[in-house]
Every structure is written in C-alpha cells, then in structure tokens.
C-alpha positions as YAML, in Angstrom:
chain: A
units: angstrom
residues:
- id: 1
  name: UNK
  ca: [121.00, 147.51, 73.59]
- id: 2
  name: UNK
  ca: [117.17, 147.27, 74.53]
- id: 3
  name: UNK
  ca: [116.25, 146.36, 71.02]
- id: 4
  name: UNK
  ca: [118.23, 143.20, 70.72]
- id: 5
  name: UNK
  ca: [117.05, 142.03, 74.67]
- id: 6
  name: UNK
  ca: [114.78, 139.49, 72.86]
- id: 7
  name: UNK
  ca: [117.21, 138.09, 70.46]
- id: 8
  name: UNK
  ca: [119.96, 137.99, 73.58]
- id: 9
  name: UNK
  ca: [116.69, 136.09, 75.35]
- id: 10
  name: UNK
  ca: [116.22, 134.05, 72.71]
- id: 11
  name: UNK
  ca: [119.35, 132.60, 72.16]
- id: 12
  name: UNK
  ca: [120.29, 131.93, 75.83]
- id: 13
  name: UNK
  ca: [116.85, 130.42, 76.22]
- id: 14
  name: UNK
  ca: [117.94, 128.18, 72.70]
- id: 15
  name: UNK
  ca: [121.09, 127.60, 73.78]
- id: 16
  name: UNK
  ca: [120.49, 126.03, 77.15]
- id: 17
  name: UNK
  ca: [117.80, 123.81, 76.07]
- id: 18
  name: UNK
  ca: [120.41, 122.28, 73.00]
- id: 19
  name: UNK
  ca: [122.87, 121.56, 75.31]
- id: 20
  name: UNK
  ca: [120.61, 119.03, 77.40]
- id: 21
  name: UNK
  ca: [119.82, 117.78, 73.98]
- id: 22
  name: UNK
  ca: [122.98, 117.16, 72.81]
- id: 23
  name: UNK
  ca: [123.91, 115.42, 75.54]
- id: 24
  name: UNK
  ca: [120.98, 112.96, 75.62]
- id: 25
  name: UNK
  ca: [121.01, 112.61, 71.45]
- id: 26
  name: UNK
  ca: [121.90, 108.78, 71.89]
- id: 27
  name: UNK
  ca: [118.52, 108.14, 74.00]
- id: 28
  name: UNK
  ca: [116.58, 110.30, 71.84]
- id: 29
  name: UNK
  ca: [117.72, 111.07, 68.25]
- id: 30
  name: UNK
  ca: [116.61, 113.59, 65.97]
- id: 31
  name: UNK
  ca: [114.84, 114.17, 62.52]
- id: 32
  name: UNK
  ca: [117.67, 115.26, 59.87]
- id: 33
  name: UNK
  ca: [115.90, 117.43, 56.93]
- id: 34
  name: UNK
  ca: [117.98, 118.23, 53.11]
- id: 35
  name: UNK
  ca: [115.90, 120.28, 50.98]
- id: 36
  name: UNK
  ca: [117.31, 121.45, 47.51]
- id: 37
  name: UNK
  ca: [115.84, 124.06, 45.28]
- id: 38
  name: UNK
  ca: [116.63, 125.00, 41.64]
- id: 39
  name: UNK
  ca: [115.30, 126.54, 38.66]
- id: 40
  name: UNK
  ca: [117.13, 124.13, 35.97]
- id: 41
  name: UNK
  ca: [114.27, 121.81, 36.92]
- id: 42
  name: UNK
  ca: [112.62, 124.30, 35.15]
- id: 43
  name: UNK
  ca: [115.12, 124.62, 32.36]
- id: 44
  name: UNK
  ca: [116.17, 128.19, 33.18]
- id: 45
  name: UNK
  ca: [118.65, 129.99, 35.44]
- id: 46
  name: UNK
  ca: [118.21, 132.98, 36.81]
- id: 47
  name: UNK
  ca: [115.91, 134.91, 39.16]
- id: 48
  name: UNK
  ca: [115.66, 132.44, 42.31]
- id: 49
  name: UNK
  ca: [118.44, 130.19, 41.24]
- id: 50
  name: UNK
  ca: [118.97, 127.69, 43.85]
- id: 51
  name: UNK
  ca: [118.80, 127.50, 47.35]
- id: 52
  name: UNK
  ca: [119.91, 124.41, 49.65]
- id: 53
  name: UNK
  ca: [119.12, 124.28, 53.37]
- id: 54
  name: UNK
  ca: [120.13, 121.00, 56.01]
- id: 55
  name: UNK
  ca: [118.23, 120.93, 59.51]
- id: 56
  name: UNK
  ca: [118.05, 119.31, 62.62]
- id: 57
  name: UNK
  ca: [114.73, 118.68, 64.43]
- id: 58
  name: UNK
  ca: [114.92, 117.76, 68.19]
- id: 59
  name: UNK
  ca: [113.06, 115.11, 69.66]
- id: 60
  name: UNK
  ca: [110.76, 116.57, 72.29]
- id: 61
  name: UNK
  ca: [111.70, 119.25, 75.03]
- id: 62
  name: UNK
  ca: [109.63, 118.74, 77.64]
- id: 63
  name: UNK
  ca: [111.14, 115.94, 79.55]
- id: 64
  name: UNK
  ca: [114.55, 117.66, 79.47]
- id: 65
  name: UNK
  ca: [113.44, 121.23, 80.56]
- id: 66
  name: UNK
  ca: [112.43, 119.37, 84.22]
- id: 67
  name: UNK
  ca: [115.87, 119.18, 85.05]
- id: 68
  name: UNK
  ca: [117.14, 121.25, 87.75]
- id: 69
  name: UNK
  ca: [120.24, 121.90, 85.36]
- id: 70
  name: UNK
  ca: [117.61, 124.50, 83.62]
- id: 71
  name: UNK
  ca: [116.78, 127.97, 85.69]
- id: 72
  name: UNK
  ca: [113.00, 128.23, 86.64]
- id: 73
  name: UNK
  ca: [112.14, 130.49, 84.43]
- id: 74
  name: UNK
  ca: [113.22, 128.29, 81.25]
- id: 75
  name: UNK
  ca: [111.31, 126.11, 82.72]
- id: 76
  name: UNK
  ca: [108.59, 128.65, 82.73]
- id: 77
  name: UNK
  ca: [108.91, 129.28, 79.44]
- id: 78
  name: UNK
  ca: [108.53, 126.23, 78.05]
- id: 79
  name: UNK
  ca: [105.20, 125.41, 79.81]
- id: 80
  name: UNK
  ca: [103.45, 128.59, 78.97]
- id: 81
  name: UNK
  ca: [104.31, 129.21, 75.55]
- id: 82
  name: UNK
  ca: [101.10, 127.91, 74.03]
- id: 83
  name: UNK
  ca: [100.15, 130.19, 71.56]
- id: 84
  name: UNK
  ca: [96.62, 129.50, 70.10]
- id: 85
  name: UNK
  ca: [96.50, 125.59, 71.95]
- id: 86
  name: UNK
  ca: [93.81, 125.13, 74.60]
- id: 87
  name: UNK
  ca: [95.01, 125.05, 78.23]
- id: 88
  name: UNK
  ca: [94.38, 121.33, 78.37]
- id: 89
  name: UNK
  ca: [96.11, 120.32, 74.62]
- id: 90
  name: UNK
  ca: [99.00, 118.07, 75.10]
- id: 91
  name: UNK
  ca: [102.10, 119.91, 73.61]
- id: 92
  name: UNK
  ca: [105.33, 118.99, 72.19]
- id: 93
  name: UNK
  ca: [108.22, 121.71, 71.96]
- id: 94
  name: UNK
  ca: [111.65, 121.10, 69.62]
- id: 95
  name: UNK
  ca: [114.04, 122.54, 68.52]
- id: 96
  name: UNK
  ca: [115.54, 123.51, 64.62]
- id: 97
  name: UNK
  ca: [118.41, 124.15, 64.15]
- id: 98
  name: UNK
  ca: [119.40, 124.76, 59.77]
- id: 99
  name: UNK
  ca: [122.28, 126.03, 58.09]
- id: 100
  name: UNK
  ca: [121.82, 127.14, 54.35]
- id: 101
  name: UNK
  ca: [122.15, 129.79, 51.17]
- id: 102
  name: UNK
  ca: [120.50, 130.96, 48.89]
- id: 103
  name: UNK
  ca: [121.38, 132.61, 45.23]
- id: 104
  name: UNK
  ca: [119.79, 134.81, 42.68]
- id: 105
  name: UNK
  ca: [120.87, 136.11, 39.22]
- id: 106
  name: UNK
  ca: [119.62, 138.42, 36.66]
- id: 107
  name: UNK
  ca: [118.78, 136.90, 33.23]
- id: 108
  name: UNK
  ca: [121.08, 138.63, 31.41]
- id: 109
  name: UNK
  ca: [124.10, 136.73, 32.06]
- id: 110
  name: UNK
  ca: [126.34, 137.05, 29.39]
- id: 111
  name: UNK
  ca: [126.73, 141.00, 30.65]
- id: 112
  name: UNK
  ca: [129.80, 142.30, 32.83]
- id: 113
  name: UNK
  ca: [128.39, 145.59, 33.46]
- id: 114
  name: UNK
  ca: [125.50, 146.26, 35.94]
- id: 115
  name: UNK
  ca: [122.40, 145.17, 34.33]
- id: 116
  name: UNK
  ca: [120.47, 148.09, 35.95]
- id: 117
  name: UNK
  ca: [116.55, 146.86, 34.69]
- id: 118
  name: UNK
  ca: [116.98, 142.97, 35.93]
- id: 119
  name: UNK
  ca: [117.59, 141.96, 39.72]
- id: 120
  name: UNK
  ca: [120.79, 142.27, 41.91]
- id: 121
  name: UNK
  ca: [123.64, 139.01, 41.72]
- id: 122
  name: UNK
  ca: [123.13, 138.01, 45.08]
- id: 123
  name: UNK
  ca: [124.11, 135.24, 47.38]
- id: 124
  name: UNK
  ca: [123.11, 134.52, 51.47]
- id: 125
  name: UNK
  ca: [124.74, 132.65, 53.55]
- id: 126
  name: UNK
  ca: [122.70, 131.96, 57.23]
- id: 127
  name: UNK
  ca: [121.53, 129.98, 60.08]
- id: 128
  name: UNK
  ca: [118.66, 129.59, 61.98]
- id: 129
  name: UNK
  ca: [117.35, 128.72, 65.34]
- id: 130
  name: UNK
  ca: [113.48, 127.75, 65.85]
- id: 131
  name: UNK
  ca: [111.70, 126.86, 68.44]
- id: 132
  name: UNK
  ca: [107.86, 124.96, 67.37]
- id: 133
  name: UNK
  ca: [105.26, 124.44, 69.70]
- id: 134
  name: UNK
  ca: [103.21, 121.35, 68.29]
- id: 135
  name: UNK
  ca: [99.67, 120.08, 69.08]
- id: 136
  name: UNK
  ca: [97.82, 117.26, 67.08]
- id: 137
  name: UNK
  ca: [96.70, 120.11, 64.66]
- id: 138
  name: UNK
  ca: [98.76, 123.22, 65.31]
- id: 139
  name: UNK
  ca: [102.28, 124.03, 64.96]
- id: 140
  name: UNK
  ca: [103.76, 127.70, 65.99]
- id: 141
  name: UNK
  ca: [106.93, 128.58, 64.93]
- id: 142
  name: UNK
  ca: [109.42, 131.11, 66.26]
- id: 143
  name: UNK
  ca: [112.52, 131.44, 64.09]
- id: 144
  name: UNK
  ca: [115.66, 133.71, 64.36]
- id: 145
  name: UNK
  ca: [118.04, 134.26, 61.33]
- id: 146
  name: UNK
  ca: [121.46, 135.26, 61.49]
- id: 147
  name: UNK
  ca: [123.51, 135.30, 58.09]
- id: 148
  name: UNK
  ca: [125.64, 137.16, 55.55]
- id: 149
  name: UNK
  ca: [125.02, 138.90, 52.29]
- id: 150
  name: UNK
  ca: [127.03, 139.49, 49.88]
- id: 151
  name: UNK
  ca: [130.47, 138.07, 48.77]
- id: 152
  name: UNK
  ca: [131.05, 136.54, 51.97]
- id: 153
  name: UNK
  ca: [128.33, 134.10, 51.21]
- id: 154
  name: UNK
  ca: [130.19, 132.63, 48.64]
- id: 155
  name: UNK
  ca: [127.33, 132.10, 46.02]
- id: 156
  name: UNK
  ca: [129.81, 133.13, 43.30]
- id: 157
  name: UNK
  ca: [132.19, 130.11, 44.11]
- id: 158
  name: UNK
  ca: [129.14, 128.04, 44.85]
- id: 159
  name: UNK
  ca: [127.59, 128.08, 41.57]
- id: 160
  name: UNK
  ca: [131.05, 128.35, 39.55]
- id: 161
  name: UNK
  ca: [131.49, 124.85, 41.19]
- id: 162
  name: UNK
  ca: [128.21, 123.53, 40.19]
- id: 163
  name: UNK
  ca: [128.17, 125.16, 36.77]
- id: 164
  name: UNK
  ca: [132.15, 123.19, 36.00]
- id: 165
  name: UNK
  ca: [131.15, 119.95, 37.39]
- id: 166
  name: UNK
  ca: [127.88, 120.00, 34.77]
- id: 167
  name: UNK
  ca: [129.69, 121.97, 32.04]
- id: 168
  name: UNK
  ca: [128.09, 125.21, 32.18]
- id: 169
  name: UNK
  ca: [128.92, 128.72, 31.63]
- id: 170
  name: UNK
  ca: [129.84, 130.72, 34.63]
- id: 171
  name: UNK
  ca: [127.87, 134.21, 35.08]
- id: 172
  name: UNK
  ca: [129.67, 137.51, 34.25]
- id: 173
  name: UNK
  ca: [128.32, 138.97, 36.65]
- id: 174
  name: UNK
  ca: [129.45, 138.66, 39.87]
- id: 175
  name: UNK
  ca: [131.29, 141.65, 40.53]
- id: 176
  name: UNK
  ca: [128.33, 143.80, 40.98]
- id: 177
  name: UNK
  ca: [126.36, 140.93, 43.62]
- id: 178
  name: UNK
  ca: [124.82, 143.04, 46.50]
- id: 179
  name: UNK
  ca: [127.91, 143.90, 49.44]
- id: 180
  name: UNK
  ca: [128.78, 142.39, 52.31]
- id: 181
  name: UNK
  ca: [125.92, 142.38, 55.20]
- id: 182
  name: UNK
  ca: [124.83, 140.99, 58.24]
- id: 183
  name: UNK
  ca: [121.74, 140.01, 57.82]
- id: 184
  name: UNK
  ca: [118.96, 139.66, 61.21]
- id: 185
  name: UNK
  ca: [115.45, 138.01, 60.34]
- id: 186
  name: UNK
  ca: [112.79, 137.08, 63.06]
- id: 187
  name: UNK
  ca: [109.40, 135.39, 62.24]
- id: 188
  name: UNK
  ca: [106.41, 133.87, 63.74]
- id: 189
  name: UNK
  ca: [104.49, 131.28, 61.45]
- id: 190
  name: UNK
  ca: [101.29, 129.50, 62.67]
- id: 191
  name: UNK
  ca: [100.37, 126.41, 61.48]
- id: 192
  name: UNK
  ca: [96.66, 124.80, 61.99]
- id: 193
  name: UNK
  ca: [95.15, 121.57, 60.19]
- id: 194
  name: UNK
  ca: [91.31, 122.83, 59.30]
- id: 195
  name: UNK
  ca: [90.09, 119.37, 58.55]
- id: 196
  name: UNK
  ca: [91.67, 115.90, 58.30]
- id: 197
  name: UNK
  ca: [89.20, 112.65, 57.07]
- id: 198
  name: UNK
  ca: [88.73, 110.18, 55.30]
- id: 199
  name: UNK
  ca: [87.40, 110.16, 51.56]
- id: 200
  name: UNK
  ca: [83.98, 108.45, 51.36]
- id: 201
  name: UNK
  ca: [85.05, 104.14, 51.13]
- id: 202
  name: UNK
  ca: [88.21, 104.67, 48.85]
- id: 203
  name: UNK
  ca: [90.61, 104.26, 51.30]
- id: 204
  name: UNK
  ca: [92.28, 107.54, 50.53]
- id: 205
  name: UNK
  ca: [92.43, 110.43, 52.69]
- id: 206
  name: UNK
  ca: [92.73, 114.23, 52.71]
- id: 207
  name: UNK
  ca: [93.16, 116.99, 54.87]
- id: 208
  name: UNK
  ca: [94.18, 120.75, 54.77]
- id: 209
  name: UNK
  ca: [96.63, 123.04, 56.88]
- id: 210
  name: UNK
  ca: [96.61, 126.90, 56.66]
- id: 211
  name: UNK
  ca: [99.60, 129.19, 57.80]
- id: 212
  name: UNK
  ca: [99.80, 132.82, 58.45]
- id: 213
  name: UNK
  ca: [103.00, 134.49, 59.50]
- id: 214
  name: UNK
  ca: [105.00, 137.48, 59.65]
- id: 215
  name: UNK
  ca: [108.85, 138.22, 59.10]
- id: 216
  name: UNK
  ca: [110.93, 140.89, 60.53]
- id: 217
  name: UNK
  ca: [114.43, 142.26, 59.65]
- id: 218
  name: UNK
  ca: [116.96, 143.72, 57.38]
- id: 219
  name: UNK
  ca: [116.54, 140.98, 55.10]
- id: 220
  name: UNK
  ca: [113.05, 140.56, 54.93]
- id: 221
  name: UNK
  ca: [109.90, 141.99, 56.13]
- id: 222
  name: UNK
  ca: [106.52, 140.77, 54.97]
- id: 223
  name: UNK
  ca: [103.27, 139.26, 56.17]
- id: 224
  name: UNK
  ca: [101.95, 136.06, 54.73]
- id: 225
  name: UNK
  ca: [99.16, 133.71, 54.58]
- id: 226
  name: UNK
  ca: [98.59, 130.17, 52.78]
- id: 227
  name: UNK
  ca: [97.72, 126.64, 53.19]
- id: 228
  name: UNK
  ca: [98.07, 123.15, 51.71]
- id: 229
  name: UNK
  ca: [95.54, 120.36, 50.45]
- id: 230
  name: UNK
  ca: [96.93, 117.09, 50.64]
- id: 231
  name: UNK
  ca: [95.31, 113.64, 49.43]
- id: 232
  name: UNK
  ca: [96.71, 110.50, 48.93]
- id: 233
  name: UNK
  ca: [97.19, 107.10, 51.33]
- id: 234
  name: UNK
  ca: [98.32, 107.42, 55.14]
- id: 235
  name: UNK
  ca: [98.71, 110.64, 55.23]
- id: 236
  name: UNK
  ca: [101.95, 111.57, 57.58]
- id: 237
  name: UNK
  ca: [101.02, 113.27, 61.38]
- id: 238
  name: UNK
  ca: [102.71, 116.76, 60.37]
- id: 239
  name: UNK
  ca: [102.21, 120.05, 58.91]
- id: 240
  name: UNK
  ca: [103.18, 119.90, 55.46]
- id: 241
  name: UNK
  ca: [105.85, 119.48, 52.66]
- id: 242
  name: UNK
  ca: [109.20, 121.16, 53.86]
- id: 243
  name: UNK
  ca: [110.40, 123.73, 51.76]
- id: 244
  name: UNK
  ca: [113.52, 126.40, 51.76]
- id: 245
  name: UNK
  ca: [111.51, 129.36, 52.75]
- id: 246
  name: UNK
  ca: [111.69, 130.56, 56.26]
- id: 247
  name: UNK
  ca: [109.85, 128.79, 58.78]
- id: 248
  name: UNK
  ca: [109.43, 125.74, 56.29]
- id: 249
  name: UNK
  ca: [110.58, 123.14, 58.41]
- id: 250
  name: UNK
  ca: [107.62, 121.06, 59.49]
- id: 251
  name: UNK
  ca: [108.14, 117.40, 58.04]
- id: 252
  name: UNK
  ca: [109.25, 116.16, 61.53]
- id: 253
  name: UNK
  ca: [106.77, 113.17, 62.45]
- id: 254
  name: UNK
  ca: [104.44, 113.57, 65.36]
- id: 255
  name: UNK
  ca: [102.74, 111.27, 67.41]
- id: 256
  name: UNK
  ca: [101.34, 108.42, 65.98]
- id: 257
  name: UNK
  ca: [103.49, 108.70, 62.90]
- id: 258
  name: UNK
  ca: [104.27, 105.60, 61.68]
- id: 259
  name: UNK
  ca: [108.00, 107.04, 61.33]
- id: 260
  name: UNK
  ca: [108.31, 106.70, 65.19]
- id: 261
  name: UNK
  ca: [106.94, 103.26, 65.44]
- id: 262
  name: UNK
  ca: [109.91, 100.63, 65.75]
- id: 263
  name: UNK
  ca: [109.47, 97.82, 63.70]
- id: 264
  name: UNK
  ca: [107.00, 99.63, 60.91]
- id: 265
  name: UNK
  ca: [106.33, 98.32, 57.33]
- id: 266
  name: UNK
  ca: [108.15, 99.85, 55.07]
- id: 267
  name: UNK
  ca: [106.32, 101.41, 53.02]
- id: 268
  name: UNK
  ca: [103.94, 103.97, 54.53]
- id: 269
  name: UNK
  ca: [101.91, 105.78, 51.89]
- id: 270
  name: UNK
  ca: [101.69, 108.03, 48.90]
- id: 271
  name: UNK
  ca: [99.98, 111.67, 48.97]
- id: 272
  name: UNK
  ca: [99.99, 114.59, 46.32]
- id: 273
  name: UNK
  ca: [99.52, 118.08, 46.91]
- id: 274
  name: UNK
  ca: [98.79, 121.52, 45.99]
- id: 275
  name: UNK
  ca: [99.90, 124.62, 47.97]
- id: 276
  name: UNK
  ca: [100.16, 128.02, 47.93]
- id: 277
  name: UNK
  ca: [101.51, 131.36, 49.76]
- id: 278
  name: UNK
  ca: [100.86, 135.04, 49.48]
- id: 279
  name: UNK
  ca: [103.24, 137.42, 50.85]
- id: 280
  name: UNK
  ca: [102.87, 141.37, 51.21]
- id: 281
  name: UNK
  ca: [106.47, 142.26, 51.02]
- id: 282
  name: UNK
  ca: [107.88, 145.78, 52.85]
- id: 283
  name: UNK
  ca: [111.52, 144.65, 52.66]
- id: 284
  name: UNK
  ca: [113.80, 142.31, 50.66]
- id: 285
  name: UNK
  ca: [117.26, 142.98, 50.18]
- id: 286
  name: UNK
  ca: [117.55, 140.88, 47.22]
- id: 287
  name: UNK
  ca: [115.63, 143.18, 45.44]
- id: 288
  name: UNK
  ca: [116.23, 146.72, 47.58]
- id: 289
  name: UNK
  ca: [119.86, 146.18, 47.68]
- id: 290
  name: UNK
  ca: [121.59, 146.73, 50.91]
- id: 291
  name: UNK
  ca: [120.40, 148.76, 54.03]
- id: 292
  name: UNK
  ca: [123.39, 150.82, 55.18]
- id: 293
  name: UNK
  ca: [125.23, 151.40, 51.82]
- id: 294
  name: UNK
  ca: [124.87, 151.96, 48.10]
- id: 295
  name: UNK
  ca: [123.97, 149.06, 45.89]
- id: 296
  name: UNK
  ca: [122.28, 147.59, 42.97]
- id: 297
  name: UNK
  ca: [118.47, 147.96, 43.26]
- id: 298
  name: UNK
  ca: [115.37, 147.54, 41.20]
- id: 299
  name: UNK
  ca: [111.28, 148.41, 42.26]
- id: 300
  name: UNK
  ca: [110.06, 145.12, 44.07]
- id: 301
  name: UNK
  ca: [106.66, 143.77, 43.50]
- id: 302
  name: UNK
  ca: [104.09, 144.55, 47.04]
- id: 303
  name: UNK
  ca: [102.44, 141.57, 46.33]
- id: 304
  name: UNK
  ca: [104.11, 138.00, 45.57]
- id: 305
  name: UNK
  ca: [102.71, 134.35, 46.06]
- id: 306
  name: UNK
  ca: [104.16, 131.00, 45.46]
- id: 307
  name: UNK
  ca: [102.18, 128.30, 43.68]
- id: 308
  name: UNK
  ca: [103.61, 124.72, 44.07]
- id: 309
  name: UNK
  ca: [101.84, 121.02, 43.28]
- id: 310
  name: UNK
  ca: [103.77, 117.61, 44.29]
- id: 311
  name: UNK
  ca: [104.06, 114.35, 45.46]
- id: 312
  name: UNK
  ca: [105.63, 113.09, 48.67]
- id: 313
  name: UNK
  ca: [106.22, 109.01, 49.86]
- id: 314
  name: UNK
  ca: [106.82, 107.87, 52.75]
- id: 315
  name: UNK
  ca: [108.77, 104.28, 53.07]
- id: 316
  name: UNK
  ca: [110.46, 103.09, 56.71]
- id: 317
  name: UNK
  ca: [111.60, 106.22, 58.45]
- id: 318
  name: UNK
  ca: [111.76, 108.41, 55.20]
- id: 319
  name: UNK
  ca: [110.10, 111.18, 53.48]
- id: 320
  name: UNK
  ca: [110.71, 112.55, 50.07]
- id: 321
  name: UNK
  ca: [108.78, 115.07, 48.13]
- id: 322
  name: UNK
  ca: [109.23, 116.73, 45.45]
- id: 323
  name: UNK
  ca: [107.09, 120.05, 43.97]
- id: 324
  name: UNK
  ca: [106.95, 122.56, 40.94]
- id: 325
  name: UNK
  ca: [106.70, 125.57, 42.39]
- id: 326
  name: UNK
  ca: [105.50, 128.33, 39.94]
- id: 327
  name: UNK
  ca: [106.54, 132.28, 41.50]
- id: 328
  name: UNK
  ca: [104.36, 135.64, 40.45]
- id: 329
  name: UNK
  ca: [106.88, 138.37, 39.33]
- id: 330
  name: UNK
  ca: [108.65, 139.82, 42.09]
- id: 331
  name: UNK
  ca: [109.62, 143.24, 40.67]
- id: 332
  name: UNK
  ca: [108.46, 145.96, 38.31]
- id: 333
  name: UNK
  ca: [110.19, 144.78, 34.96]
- id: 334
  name: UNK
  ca: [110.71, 141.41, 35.70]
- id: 335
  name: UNK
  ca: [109.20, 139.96, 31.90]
- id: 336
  name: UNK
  ca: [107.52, 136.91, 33.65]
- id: 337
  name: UNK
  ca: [106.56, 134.41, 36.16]
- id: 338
  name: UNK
  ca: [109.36, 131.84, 37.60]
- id: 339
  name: UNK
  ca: [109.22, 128.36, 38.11]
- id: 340
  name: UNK
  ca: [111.44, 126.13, 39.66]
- id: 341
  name: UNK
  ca: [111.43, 122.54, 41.25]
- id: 342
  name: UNK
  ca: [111.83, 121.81, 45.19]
- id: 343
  name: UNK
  ca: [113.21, 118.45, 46.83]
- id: 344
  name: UNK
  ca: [113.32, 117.76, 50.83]
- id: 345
  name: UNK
  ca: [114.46, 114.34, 52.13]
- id: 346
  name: UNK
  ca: [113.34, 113.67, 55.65]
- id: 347
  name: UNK
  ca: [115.12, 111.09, 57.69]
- id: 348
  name: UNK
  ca: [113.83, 110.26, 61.46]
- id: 349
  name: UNK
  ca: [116.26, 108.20, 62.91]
...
C-alpha cells in the first residue's frame, strides 16, 4: 500500500480542509467555473469530440486552517507549501474541486466493425481535487484524478442524447469504445506571469504567463510546457483562460480583481489572446487502449501541442471566453490536424 500513501495523504489533507469550507460557504462563497468543448464549432466530429467540465474554486484557506478543528500538521502543510514563492510572498491557498467527461471518436463513423487505422471510441468519466498555491504572479497546482473509462462513462448515451436533440446521426461505433477502467492521474502545473504592463499611452495592456507541468498515471503521462499572451483593457488578476485540460482551472479572481470588489461597474474589460502548449506524451489511454486488458489501439504521436487564439470579457462578477483551439496530429495515421472551439463561464459570487 506504500505507493498510494500520498494519494491516501492527499485526500485526507483535501478532505479536512473542504469540510471547514463547506461549513463557512455563506461567509465566504466560491468561484463556480462551466467550460464546454466541441469540435462542431469546427464543423467536424470526431477525434476530440467534446468534453464538458463544472468546478468549484474555494475562497481562501488560510484563515480556516488556524482552527484548532485542523491537526498541526495540516496546519503545517498549508504554511510551507510554497513552491517557487519567496519566503516573504503573501500566499493564497484554495481549493478545486470539478466533475467532468470527456469523448473521442474515430472519423469513420458510419462503420460497425473496429476501425483498426483511426482512434479508439472512447468516453471518461472523472473528478478531481486540486489544491493551488497563488501569489500575485505564480500559481502551483497539485491535482488528483479519479475517474472511469470505458462504458461506464456513459459517453455513448451522452452523445446519442446530444446528437437526437440536434437531429444527428448516432455513431456505429460504440461497441468497440475502450473497456471499463479506473482511471488514477496526478499532476503538478506551475504557473508564473513573466511580465505584466502597460502598452505605451493607449490605455491597453498586456502581459504573459508561462506553465510547465507534468502528469502521472494510467491515463496519462506526459510533460508539458506553454504560456499565454494576453492584451486587451483591464486585464483580470489571474492566470489565464480556463480550459478542459487538466490543471486548467485558473480563472478564479485574485486580489485586486475587480470581481471581488462589492459594488463594481459592470463592465470590466475586454482582452484577446493567443496560447499555446506542448506536451511529450509517454501514456494516453485514449490512444494506447487500456492498461490491464486487451483493447483497441493505434501508434500515438511523442510530440503534441495545442494552439488556441480568443477573446474573453469581463462584466460584474463574470467571465466568458471563448477560443479556437487548433490540435497537431496525435497519432501515426491520423490524416490531419484538429480544431475545435472552447467556452468557460466564470461566475464569482
């Protein structure tokens, strides 16, 4: 049982910290994220199909974790996980907690039989705990998985629901989706704004954040690296436009957002962007097939990256973005690129 110590730590340590939370959610809401991806915003279906993830940000840890209701060394915890921040930054810890899934298809969908050249069906079903340390210009994420693969994530039903209330054909294909696994997925992102500033007398601004992470588990393992240029009018205090990947939750306001000012205009500002991020994949199911049994599997791609450009506004306590994102191939015979468009709502109540 050594091996899963830290996720045993990790949820106890999670657990007892969202408990004071929930209690004290009336003094102190929380941000509430929705973030929808499909490809029919770029007129196809298939590869990445869709994915749809809803998350809760907590408000700020550290005045809870002072309580003698927590043990001293959650206490401990909490004040020494500082990552990259100098001794004397002042920090803010939260909590995430998301619930999601994701589906992909082949191209072929008119075909019953296993299409053996394109990539698996697939659907996954998870949640996921994270825990961010925040500074004024880092943000370090810790974020543990748990989910299903496989028929038990219901993508099949999922998408035959969506594809009758718009009129589509359903996929032949189902029957031969990846089977049913647990799936376990830990990763570290790090977050840093490089430069933030004004742009010469126009009244616009711009800044840049870069990321570098790492993933871990039966579902995926890769390393990754990226950043995002932003420019537009009051740009928000976070790190970035949300999106469904893992560790993609940081639209929560920070201080001196004008999202946690009572009494705020309305409208905020107005900001495009460009982004991008490079991942060196070892593992991914949805294109391995499963771990501890015979499935569907094609050659994967070592090296994928994500392009995406956007705009996001911000009005009362609300943000709302929306990118193209344009995907390198992610295995061996895959004929092209994919594209597909990404929405997140933030709401910071």
């Amino acid at each position: 049982m050594s091996k899963y110590r830290f996720v045993v730590w990790f949820a106890l340590f999670f657990s007892l910290l969202l408990s004071a939370l929930a209690a004290r959610a009336a003094e102190d809401p929380w941000t509430f994220n929705l973030y929808f991806e499909n490809d029919l915003f770029g007129e196809t279906d298939q590869n990445y199909t869709n994915g749809i993830r809803l998350s809760w940000v907590s408000p700020d840890t550290d005045s809870y974790v002072q309580d003698d209701i927590f043990p001293s060394w959650v206490r401990a915890v909490n004040r020494k996980l500082r990552f990259f921040n100098h001794v004397d930054a002042q920090l803010e810890h939260n909590l995430v907690i998301s619930f999601g899934q994701l589906m992909y298809t082949p191209s072929n969908t008119e075909a019953t039989a296993l299409v053996r050249d394109e990539r698996p069906y697939a659907g996954y079903l998870y949640t996921t705990f994270a825990y961010h340390t925040r500074s004024a210009n880092q943000l370090d994420t810790l974020e543990l998985s748990l989910g299903i693969v496989g028929p038990a994530a219901q993508g099949e039903e999922a998408q035959d629901f969506i594809h009758d209330l718009r009129g589509f054909k359903k996929y032949n294909g189902w029957d031969n989706q990846l089977r049913n696994e647990p799936g376990l997925t830990f990763l570290y992102e790090h977050k840093r704004r490089l430069f933030s500033a004004p742009l010469w007398s126009t009244g616009l601004e711009h800044d840049f954040i870069g990321h570098a992470g790492v993933s871990l588990g039966n579902v995926a393992t890769y390393a990754n690296v990226g950043g995002e240029y932003r420019i537009g009018w009051i740009l928000p205090n976070d790190f970035g436009t949300s999106a469904v990947r893992p560790g993609g939750d940081n639209s929560a306001p920070g201080r001196g957002d004008l999202r946690r000012r009572e009494g705020a205009s309305f409208w905020h500002g107005l900001h495009a962007f460009v982004s991008a991020d490079g991942r060196l994949v070892a593992h991914d199911i949805f294109l391995d097939g499963n771990t501890f049994r015979s499935s569907h599997s094609v050659s994967k791609e070592k090296a994928v990256a994500d392009f995406s450009a956007g705009l996001s506004f911000l009005a009362g306590r609300w943000k709302t973005s929306f990118a193209w994102v344009f995907r390198t191939r992610e295995f061996e015979k895959q004929p092209h690129h994919h594209n597909y468009g990404s929405l997140s709502l933030s709401y910071s109540l």
